[in-house]
C-alpha positions as semicolon CSV with decimal commas, in nm:
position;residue;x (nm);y (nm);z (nm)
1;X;1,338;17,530;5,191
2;X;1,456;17,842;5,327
3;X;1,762;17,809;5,139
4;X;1,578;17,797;4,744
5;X;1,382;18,079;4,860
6;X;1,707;18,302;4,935
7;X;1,817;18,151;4,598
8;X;1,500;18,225;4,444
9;X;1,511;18,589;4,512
10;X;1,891;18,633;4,496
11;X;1,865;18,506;4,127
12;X;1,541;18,732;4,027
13;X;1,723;19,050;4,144
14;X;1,979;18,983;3,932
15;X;1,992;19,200;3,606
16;X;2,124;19,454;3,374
17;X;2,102;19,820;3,448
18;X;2,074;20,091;3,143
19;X;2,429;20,262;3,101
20;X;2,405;20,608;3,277
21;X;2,388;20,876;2,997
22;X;2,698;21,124;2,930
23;X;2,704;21,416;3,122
24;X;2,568;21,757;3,012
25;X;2,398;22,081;3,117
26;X;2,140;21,998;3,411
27;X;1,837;22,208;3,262
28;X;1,563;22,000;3,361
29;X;1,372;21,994;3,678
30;X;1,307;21,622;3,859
31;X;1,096;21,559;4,195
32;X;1,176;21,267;4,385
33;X;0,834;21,214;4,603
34;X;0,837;21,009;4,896
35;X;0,476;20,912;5,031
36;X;0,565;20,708;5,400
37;X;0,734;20,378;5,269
38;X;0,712;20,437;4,888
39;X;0,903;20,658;4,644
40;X;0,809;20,825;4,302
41;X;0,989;21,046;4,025
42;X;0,786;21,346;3,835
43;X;0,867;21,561;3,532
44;X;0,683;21,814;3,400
45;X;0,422;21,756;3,123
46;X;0,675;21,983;2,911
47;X;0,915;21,792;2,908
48;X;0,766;21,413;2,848
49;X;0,752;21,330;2,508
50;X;0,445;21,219;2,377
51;X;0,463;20,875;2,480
52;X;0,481;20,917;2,845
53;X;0,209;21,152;2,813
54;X;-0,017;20,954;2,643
55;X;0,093;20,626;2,913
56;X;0,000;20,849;3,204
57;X;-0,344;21,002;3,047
58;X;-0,213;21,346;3,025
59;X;-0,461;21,626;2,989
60;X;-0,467;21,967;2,855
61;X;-0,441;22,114;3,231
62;X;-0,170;21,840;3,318
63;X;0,160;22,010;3,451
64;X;0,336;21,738;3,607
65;X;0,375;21,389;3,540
66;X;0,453;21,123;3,824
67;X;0,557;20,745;3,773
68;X;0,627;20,440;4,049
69;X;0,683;20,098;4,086
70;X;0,435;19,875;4,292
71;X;0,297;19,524;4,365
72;X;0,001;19,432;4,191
73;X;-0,176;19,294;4,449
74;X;-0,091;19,573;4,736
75;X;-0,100;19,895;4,482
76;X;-0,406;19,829;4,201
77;X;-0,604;19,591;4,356
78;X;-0,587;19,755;4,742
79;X;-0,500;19,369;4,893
80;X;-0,322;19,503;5,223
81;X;-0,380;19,175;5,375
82;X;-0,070;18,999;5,567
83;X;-0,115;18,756;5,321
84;X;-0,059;18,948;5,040
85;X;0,215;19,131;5,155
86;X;0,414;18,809;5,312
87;X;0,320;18,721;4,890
88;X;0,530;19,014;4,790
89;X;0,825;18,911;4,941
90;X;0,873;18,652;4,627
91;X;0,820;18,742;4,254
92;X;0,522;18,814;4,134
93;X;0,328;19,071;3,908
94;X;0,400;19,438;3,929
95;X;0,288;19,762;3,803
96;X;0,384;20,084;3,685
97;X;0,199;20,396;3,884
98;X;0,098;20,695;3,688
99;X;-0,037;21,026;3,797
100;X;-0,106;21,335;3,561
101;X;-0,127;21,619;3,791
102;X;-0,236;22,016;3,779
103;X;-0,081;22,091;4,081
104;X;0,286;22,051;4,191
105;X;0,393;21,714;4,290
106;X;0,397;21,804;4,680
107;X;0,047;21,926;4,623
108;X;-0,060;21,707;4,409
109;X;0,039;21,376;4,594
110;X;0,012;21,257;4,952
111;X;0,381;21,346;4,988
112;X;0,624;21,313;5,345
113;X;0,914;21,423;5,129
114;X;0,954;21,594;4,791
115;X;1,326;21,685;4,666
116;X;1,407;21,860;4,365
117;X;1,671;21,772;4,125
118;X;1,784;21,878;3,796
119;X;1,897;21,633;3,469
120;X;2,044;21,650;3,140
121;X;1,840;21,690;2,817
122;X;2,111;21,322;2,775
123;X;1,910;21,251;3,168
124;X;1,546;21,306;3,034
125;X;1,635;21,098;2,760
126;X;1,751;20,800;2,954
127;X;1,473;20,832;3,237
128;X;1,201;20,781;2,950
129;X;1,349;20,482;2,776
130;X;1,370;20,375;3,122
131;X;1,085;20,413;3,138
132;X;0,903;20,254;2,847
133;X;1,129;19,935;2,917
134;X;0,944;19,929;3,275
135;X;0,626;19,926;3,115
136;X;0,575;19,797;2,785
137;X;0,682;19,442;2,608
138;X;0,885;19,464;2,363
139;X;0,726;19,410;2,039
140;X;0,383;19,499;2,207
141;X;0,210;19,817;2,030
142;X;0,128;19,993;2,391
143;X;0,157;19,920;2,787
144;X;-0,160;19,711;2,941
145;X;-0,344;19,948;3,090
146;X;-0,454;19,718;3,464
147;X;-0,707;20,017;3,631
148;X;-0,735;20,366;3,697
149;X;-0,604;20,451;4,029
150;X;-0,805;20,584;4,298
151;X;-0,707;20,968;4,243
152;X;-0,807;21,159;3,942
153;X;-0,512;21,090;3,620
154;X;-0,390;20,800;3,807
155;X;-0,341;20,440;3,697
156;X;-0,169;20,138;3,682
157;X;-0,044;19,976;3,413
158;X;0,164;19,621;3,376
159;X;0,497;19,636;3,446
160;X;0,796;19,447;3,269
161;X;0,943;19,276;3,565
162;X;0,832;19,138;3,911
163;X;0,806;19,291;4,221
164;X;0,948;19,135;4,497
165;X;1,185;19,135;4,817
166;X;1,454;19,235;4,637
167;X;1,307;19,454;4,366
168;X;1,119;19,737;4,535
169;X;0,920;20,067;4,458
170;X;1,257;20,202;4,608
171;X;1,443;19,989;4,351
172;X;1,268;20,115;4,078
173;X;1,311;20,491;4,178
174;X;1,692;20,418;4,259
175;X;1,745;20,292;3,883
176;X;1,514;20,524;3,715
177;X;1,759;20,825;3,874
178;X;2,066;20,691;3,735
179;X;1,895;20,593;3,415
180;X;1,807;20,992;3,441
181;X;2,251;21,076;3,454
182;X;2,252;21,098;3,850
183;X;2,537;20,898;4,040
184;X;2,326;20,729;4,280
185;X;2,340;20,396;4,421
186;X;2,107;20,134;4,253
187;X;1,920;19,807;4,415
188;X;1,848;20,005;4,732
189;X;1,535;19,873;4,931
190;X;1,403;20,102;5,078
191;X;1,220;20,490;5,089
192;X;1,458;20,647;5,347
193;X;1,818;20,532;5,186
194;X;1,648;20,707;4,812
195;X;1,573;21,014;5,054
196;X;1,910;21,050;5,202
197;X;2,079;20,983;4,833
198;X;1,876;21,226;4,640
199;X;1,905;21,470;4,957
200;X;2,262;21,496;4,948
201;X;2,256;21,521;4,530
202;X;2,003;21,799;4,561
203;X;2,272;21,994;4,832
204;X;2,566;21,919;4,566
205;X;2,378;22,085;4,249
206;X;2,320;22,375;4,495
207;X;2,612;22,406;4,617
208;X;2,754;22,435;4,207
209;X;2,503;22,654;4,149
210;X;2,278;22,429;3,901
């Protein structure tokens, strides 16, 4: 039994990554926010497009828009029983988390760790048809909106693909950054191994001046 489980879960985190997008001109500012175990990405509200705008509920005053990955159960519906989170271990439903914020992301979330990045205009590009592949069907005329979130301009909305042991809020983040142009590793589990990746990218552009 223990065996088609590993099978199971070896088989679901099995997929296709987007091809990282040429290089170019870093010119646009990226937060990586890490709140204890989980991990999101921001952009500013000026550079979204009107899509992402409109999927995280942006507002005149918005500055700064925010997106994760997240169990169903554990994020939107606020099941933190062992039960459910022994659940999460195998596929099952996930969602996309949105926040629209006036404030800057390490203000504006319950943040441990914020680090800055830069991308390409080729980076912002890729990030948002990330994205919209996380979080709407293909064919379907918008994402399924599950609940607003707990916080003001936050909510959840249906994600694309499961969430499980081997597909992580961590997972999510890692891919959405090299969707975005950055050479970081992808399929990582966990929030501290996206920390110490985007940490040492943020010393490199730095250190080149970007």
């Amino acid at each position: 039994m223990r065996s088609i489980l590993l099978l199971v879960l070896l088989l679901a985190a099995c997929g296709e990554y987007p091809p990282a997008p040429p290089p170019g001109p870093l010119v646009h500012p990226a937060w990586v926010v890490a709140s204890g175990w989980h991990t999101d990405v921001c952009v500013t509200n000026a550079d979204a497009d009107d899509w992402a705008r409109d999927l995280a509920g942006a507002v005149a005053e918005t500055r700064y828009l925010c997106f994760g990955f997240g169990d169903k159960h554990y994020a939107a519906e606020h099941d933190h029983s062992l039960f459910a989170m022994a659940a999460s271990l195998i596929p099952g439903d996930a969602v996309i988390l949105t926040e629209a914020l006036t404030r800057p992301p390490e203000i504006g979330l319950e943040a441990t760790e914020v680090v800055k990045l830069r991308i390409s205009d080729a980076g912002l590009a890729g990030f948002l048809a990330f994205l919209r592949r996380s979080s709407q069907e293909p064919g379907a005329a918008h994402p399924r909106l599950i609940a607003n979130g707990q916080q003001p301009g936050s909510r959840y909305l249906a994600a694309t693909s499961s969430y499980h042991a081997f597909e992580t809020c961590n997972t999510w983040t890692s891919v959405a950054l090299y969707a975005a142009g950055l050479p970081v590793q992808t399929g990582v589990l966990f929030e501290d191994e996206v920390m110490r990746q985007v940490r040492q990218l943020a010393a490199a552009q730095q250190g080149s001046g970007v």
